[in-house]
mmCIF file as gemmi writes it, N, C-alpha and C atoms, coordinates in Angstrom:
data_model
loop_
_atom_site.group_PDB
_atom_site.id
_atom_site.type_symbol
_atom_site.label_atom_id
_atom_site.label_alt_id
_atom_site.label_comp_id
_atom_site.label_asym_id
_atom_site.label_entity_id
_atom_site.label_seq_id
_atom_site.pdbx_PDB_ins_code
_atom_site.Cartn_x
_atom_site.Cartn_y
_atom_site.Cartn_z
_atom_site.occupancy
_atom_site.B_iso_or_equiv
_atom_site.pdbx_formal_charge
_atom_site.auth_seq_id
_atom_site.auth_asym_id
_atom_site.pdbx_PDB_model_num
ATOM 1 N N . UNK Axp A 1 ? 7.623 -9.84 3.042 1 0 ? 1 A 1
ATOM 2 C CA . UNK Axp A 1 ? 6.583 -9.213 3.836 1 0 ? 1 A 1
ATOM 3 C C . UNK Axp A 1 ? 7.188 -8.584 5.091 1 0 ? 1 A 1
ATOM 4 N N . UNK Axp A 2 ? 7.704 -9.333 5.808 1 0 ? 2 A 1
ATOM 5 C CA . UNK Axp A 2 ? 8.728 -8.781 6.477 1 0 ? 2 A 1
ATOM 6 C C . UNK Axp A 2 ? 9.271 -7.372 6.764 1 0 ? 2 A 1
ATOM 7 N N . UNK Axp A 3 ? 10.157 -7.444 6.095 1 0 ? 3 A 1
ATOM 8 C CA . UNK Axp A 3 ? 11.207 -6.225 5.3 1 0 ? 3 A 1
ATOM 9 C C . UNK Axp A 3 ? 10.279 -5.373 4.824 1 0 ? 3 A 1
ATOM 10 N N . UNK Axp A 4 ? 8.705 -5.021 4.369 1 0 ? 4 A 1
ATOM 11 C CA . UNK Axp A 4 ? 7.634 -4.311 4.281 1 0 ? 4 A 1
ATOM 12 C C . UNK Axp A 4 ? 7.409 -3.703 5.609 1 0 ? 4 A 1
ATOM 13 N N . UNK Axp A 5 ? 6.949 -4.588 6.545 1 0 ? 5 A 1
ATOM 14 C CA . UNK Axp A 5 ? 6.44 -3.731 7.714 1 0 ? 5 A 1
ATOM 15 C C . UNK Axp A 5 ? 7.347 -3.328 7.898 1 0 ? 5 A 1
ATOM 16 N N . UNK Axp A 6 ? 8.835 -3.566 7.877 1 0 ? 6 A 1
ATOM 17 C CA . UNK Axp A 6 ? 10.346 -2.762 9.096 1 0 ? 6 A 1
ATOM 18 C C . UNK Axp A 6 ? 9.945 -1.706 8.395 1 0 ? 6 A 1
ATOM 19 N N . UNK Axp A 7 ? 9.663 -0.992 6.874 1 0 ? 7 A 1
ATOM 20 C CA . UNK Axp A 7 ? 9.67 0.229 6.7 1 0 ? 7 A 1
ATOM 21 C C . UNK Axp A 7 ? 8.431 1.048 7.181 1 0 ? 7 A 1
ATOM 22 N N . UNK Axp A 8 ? 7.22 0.25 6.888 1 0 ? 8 A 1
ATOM 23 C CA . UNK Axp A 8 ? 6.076 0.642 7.556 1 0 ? 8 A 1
ATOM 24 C C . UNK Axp A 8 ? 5.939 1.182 8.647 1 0 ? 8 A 1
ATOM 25 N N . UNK Axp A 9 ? 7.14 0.407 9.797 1 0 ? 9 A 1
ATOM 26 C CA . UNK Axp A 9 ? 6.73 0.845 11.226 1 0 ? 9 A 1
ATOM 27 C C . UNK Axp A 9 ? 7.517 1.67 11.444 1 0 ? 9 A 1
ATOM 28 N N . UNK Axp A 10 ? 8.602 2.625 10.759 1 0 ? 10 A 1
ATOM 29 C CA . UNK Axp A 10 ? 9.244 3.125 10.862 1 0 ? 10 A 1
ATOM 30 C C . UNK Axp A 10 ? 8.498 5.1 10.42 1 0 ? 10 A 1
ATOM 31 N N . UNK Axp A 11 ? 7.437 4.388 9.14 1 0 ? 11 A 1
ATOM 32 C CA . UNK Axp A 11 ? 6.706 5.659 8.605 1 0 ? 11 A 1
ATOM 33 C C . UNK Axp A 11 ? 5.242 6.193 8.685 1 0 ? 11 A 1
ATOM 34 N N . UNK Axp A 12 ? 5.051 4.751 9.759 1 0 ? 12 A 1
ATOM 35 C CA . UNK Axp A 12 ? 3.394 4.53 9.334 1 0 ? 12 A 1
ATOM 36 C C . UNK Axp A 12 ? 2.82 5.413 11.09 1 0 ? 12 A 1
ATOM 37 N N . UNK Axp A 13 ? 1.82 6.269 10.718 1 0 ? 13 A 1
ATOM 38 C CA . UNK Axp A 13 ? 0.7 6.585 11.562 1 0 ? 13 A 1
ATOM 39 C C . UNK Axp A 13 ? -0.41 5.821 12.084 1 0 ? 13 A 1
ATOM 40 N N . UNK Axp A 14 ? -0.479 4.755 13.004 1 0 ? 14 A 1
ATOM 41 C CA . UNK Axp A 14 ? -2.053 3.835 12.483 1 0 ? 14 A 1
ATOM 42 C C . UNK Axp A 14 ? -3.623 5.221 13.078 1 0 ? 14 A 1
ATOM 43 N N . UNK Axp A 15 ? -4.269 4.476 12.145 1 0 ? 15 A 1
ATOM 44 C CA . UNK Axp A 15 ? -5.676 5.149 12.174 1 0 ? 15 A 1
ATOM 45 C C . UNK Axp A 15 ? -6.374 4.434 12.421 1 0 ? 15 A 1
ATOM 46 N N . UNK Axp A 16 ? -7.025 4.976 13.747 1 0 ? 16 A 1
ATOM 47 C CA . UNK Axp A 16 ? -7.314 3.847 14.498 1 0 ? 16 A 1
ATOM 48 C C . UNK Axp A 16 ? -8.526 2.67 13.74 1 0 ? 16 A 1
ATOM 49 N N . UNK Axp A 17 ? -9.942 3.576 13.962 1 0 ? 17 A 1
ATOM 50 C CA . UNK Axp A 17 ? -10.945 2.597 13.395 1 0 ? 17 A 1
ATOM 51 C C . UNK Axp A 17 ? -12.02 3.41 12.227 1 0 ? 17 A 1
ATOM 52 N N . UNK Axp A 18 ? -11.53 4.773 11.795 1 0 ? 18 A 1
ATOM 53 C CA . UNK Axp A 18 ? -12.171 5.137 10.961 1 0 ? 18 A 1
ATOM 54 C C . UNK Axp A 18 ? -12.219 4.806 9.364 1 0 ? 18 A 1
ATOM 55 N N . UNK Axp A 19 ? -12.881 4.997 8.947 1 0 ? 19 A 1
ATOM 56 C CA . UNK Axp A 19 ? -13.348 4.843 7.385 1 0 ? 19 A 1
ATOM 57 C C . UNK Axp A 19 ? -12.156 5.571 6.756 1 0 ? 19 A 1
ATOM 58 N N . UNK Axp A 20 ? -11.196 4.722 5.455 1 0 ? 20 A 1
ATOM 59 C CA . UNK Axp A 20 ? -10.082 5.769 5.209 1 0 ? 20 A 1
ATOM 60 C C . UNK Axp A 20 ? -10.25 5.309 3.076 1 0 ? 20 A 1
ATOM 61 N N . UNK Axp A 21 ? -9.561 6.105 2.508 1 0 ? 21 A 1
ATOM 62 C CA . UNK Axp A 21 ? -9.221 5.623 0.876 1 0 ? 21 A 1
ATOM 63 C C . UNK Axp A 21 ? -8.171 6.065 0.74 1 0 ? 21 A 1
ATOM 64 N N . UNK Axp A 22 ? -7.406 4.822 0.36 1 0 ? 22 A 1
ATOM 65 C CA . UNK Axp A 22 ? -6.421 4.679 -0.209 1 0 ? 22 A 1
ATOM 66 C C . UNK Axp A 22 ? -5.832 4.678 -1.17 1 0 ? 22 A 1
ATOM 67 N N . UNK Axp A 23 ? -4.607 5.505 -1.939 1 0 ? 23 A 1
ATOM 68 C CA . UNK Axp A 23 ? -3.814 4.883 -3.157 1 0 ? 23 A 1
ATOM 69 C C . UNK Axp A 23 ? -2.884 4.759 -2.957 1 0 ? 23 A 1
ATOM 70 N N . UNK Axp A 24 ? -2.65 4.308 -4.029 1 0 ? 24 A 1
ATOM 71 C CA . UNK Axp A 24 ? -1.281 3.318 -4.434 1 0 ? 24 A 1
ATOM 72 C C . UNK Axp A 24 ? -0.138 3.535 -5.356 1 0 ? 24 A 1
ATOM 73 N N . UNK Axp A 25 ? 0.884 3.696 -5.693 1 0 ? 25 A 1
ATOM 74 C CA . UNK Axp A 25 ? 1.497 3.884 -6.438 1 0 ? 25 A 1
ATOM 75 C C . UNK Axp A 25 ? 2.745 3.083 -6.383 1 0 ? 25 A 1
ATOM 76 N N . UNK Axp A 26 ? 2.508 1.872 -7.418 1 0 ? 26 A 1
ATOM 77 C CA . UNK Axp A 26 ? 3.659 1.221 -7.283 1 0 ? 26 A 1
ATOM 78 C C . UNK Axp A 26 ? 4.512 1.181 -8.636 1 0 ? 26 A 1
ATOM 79 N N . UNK Axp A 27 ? 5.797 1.29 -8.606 1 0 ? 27 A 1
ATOM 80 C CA . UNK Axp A 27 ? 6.877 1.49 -9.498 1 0 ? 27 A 1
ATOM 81 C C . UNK Axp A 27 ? 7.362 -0.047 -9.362 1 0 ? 27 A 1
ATOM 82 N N . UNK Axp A 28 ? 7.713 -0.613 -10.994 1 0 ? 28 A 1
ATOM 83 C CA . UNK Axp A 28 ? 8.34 -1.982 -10.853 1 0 ? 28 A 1
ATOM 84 C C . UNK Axp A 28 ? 9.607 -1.625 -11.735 1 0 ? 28 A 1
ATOM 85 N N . UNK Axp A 29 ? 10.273 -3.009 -11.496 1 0 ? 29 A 1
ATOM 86 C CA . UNK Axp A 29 ? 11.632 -2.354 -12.093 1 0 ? 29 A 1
ATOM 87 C C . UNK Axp A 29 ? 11.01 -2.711 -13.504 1 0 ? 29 A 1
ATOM 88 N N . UNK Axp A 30 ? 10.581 -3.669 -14.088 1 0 ? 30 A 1
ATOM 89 C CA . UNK Axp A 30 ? 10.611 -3.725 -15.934 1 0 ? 30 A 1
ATOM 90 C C . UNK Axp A 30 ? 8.968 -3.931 -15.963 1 0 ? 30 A 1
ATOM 91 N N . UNK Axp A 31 ? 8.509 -3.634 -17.455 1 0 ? 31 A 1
ATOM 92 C CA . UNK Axp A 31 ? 7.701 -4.052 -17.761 1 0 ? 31 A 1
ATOM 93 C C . UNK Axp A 31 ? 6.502 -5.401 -18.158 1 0 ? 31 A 1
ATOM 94 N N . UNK Axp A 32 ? 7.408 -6.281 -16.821 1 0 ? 32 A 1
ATOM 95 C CA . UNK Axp A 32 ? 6.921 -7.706 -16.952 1 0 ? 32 A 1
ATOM 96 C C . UNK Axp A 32 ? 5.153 -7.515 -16.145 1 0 ? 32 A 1
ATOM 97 N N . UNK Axp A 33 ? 4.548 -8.555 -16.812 1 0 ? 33 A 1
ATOM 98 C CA . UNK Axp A 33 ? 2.61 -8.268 -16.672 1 0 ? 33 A 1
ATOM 99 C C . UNK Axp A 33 ? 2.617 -8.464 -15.187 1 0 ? 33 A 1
ATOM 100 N N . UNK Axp A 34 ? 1.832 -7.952 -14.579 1 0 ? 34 A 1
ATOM 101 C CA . UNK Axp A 34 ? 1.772 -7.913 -12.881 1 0 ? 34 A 1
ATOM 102 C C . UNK Axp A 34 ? 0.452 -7.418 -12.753 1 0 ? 34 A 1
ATOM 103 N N . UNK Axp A 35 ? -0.042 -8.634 -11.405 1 0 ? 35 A 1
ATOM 104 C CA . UNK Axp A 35 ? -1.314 -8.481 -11.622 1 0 ? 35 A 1
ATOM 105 C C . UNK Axp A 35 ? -1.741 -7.444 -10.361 1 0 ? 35 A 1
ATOM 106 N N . UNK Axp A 36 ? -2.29 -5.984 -10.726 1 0 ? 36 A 1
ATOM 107 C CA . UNK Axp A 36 ? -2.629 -4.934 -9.996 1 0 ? 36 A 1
ATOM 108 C C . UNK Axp A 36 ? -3.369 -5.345 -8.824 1 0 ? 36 A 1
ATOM 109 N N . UNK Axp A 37 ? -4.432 -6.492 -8.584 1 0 ? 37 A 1
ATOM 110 C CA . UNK Axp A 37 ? -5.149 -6.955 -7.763 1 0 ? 37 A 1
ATOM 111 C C . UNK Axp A 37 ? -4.121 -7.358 -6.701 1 0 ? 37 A 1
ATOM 112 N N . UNK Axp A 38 ? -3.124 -8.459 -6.756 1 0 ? 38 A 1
ATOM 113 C CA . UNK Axp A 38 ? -2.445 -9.058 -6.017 1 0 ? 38 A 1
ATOM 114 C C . UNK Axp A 38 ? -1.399 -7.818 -5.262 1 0 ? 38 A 1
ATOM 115 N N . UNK Axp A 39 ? -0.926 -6.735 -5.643 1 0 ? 39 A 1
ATOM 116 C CA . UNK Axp A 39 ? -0.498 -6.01 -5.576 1 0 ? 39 A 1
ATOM 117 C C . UNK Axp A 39 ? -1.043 -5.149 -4.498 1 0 ? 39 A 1
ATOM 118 N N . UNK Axp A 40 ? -2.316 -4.789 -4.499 1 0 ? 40 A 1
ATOM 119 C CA . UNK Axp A 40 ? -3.017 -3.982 -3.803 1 0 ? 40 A 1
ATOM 120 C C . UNK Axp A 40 ? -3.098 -4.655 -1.999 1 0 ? 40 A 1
ATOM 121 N N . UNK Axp A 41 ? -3.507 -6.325 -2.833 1 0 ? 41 A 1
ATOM 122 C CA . UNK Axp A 41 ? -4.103 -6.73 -1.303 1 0 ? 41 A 1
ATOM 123 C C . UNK Axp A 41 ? -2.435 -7.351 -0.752 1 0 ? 41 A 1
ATOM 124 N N . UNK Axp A 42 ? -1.704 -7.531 -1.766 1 0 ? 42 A 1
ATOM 125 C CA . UNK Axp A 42 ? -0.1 -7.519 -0.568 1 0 ? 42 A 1
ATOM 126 C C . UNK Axp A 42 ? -0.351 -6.393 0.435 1 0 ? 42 A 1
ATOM 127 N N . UNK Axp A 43 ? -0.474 -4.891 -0.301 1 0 ? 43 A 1
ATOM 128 C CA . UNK Axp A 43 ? -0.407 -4.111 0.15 1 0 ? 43 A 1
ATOM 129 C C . UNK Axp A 43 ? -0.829 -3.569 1.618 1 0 ? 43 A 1
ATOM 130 N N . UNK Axp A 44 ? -2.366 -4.073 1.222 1 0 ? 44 A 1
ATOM 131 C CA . UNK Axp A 44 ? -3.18 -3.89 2.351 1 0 ? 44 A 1
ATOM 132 C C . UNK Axp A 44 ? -3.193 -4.541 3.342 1 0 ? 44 A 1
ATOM 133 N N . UNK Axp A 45 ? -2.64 -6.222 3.07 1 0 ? 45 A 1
ATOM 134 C CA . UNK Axp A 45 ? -2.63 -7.008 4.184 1 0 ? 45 A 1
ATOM 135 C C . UNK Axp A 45 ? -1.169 -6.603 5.203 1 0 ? 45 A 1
ATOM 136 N N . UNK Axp A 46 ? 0.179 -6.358 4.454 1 0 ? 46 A 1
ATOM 137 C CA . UNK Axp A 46 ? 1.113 -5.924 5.118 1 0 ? 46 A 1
ATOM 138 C C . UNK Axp A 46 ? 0.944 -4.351 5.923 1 0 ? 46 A 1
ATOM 139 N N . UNK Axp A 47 ? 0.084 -3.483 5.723 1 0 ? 47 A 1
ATOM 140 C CA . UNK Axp A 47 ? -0.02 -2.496 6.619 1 0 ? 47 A 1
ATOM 141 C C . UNK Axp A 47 ? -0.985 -2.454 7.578 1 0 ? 47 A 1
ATOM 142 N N . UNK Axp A 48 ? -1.672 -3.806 7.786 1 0 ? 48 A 1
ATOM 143 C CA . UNK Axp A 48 ? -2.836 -4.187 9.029 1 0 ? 48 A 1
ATOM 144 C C . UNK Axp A 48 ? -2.217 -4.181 9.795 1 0 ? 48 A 1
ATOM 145 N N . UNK Axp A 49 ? -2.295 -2.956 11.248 1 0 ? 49 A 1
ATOM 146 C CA . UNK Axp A 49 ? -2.214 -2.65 12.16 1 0 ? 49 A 1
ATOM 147 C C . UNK Axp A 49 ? -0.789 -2.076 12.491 1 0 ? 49 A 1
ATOM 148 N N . UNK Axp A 50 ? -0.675 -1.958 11.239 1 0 ? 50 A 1
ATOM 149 C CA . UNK Axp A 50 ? 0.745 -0.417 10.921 1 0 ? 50 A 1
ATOM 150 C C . UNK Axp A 50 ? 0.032 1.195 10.514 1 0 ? 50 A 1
ATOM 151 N N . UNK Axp A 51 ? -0.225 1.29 9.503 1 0 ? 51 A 1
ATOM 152 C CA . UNK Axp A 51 ? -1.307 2.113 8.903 1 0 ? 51 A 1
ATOM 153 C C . UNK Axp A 51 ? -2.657 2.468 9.209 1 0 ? 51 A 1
ATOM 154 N N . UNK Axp A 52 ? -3.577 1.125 9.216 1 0 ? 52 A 1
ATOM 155 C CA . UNK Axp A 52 ? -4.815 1.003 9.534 1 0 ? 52 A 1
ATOM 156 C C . UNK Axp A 52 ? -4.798 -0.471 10.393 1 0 ? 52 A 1
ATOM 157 N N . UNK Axp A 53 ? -5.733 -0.299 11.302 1 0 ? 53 A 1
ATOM 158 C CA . UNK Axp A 53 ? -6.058 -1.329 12.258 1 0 ? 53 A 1
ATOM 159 C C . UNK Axp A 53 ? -6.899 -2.689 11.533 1 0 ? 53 A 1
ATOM 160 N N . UNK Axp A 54 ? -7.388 -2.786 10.647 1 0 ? 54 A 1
ATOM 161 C CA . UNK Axp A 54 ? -8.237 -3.567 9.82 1 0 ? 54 A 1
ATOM 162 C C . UNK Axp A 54 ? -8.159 -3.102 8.188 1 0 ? 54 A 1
ATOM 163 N N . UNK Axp A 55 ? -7.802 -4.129 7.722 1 0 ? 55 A 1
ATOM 164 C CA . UNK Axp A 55 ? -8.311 -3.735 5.709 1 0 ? 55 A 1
ATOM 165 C C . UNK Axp A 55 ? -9.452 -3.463 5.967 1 0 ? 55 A 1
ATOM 166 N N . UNK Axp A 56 ? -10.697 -3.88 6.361 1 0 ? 56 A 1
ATOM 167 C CA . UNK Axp A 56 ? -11.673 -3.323 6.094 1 0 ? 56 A 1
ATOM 168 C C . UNK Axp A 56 ? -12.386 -1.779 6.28 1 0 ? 56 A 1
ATOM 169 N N . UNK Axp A 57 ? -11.125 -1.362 6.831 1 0 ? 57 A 1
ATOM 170 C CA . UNK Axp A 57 ? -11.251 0.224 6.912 1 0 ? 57 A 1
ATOM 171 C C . UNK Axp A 57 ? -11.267 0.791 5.742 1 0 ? 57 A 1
ATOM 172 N N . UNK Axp A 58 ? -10.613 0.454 4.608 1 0 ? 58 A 1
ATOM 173 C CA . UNK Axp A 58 ? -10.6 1.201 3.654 1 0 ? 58 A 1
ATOM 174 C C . UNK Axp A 58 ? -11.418 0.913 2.453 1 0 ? 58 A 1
ATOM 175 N N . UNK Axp A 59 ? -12.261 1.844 2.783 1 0 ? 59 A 1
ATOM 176 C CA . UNK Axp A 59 ? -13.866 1.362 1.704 1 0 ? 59 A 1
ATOM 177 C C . UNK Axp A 59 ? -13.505 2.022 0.442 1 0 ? 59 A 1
ATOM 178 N N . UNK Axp A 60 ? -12.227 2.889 -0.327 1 0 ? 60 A 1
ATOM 179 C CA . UNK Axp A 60 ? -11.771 2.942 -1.604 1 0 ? 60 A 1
ATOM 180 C C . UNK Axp A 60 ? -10.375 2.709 -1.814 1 0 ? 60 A 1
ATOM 181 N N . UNK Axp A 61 ? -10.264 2.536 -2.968 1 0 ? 61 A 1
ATOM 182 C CA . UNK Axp A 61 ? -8.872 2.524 -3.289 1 0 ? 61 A 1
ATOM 183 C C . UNK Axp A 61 ? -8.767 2.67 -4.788 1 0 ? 61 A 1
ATOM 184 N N . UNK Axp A 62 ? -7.451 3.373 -4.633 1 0 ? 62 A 1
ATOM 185 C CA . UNK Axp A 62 ? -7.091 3.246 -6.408 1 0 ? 62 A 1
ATOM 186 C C . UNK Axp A 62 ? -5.511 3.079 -6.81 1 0 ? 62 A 1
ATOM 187 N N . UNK Axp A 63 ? -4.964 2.529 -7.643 1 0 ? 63 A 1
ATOM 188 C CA . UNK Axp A 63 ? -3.375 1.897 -7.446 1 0 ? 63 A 1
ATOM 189 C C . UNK Axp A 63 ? -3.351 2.42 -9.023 1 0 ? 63 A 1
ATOM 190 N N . UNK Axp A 64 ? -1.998 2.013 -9.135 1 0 ? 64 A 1
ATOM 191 C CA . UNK Axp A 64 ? -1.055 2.746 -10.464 1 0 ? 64 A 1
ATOM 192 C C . UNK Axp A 64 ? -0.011 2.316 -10.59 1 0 ? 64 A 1
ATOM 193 N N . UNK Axp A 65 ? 0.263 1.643 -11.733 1 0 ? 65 A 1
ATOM 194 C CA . UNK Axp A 65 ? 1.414 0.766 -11.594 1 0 ? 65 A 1
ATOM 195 C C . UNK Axp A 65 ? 2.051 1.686 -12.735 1 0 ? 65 A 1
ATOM 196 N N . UNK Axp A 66 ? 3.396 2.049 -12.202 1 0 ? 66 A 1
ATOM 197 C CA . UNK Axp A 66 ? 4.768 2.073 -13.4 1 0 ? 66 A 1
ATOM 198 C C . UNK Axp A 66 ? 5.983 1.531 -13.046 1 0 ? 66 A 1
ATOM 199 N N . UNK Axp A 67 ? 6.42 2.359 -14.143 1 0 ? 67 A 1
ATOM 200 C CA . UNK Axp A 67 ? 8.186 1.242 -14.53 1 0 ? 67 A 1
ATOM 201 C C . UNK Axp A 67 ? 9.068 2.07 -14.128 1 0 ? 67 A 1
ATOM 202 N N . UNK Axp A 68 ? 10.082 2.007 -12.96 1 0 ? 68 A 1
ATOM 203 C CA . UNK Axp A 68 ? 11.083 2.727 -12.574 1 0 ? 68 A 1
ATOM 204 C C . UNK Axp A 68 ? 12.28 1.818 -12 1 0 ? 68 A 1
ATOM 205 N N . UNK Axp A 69 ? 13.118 1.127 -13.082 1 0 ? 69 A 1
ATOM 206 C CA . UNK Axp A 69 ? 13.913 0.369 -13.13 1 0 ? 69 A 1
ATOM 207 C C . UNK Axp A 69 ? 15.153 0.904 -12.409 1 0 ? 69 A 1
ATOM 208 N N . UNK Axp A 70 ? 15.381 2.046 -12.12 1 0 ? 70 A 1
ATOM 209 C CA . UNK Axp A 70 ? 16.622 2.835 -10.923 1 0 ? 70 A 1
ATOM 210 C C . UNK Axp A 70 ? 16.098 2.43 -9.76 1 0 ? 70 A 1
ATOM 211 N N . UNK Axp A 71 ? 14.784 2.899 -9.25 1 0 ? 71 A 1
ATOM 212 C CA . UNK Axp A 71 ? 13.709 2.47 -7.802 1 0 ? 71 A 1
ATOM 213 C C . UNK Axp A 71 ? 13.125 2.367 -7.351 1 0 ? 71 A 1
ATOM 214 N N . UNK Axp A 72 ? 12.606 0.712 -7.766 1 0 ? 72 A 1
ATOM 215 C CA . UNK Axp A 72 ? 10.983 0.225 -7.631 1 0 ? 72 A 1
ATOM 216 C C . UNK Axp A 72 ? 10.868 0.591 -6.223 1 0 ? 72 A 1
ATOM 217 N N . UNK Axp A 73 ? 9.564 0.939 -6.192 1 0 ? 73 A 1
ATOM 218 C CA . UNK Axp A 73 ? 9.512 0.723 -4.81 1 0 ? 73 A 1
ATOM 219 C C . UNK Axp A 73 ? 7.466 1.383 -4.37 1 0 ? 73 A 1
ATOM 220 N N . UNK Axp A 74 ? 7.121 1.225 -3.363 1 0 ? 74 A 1
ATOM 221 C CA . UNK Axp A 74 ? 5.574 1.538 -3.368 1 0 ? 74 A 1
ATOM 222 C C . UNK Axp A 74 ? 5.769 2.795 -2.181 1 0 ? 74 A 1
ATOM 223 N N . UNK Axp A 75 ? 4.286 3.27 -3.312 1 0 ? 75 A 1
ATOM 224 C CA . UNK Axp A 75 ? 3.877 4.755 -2.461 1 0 ? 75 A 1
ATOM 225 C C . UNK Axp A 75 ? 2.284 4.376 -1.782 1 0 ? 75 A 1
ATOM 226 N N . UNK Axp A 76 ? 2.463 5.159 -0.297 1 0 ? 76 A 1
ATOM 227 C CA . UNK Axp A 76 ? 1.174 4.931 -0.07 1 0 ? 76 A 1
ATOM 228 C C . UNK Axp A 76 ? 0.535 5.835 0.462 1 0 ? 76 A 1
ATOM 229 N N . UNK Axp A 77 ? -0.676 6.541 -0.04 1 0 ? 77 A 1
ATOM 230 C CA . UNK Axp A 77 ? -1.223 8.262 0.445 1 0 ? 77 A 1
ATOM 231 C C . UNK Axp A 77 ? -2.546 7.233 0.782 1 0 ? 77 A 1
ATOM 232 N N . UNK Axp A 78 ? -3.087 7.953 2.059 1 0 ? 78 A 1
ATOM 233 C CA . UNK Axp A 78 ? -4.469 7.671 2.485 1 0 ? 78 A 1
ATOM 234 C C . UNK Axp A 78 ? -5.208 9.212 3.138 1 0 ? 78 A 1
ATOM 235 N N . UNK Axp A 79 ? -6.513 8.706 3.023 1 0 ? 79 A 1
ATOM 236 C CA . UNK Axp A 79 ? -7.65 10.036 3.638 1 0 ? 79 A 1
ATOM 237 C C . UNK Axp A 79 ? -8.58 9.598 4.567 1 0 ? 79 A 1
ATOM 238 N N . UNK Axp A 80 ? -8.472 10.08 5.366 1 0 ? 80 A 1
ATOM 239 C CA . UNK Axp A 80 ? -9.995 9.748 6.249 1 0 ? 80 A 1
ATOM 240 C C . UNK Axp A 80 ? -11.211 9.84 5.691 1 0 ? 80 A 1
ATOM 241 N N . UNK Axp A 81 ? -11.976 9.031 5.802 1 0 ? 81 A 1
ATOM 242 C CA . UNK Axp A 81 ? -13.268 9.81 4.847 1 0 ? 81 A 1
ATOM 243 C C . UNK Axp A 81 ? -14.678 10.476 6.503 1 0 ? 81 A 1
């Protein structure tokens, strides 16, 4: 979690208190089962008050999991609504 925010705070804009939707795009290295839920709210909880000031800012979301065994790694696009 950690090692999450150092990149976060390095890329992240925070927004302050508006309404935003989010996706997701996360690349794993193999095709082992991973549960998309747990994934999301890692997500969301490690960019509270990097990105967005509160998870509860973001009243959508949609995530996407693939396999990129050269370089897993997560994408994160957001919108104001």
């Amino acid at each position: 979690m950690k090692a999450t925010r150092v990149v976060l705070e390095d890329h992240g804009v925070l927004c302050d208190s508006e309404p935003l939707a989010v996706a997701f795009l996360f690349y794993r290295p193999n095709h082992h089962k991973v549960d998309g839920d747990n994934l999301v709210k890692f997500a969301l909880d490690v960019a509270q008050g990097i990105l967005w000031r509160n998870d509860n800012q973001v009243l959508a979301h949609a995530a996407v999991i693939r396999v990129d065994k050269r370089s897993p790694r997560t994408a994160i696009g957001w919108a104001r609504l």
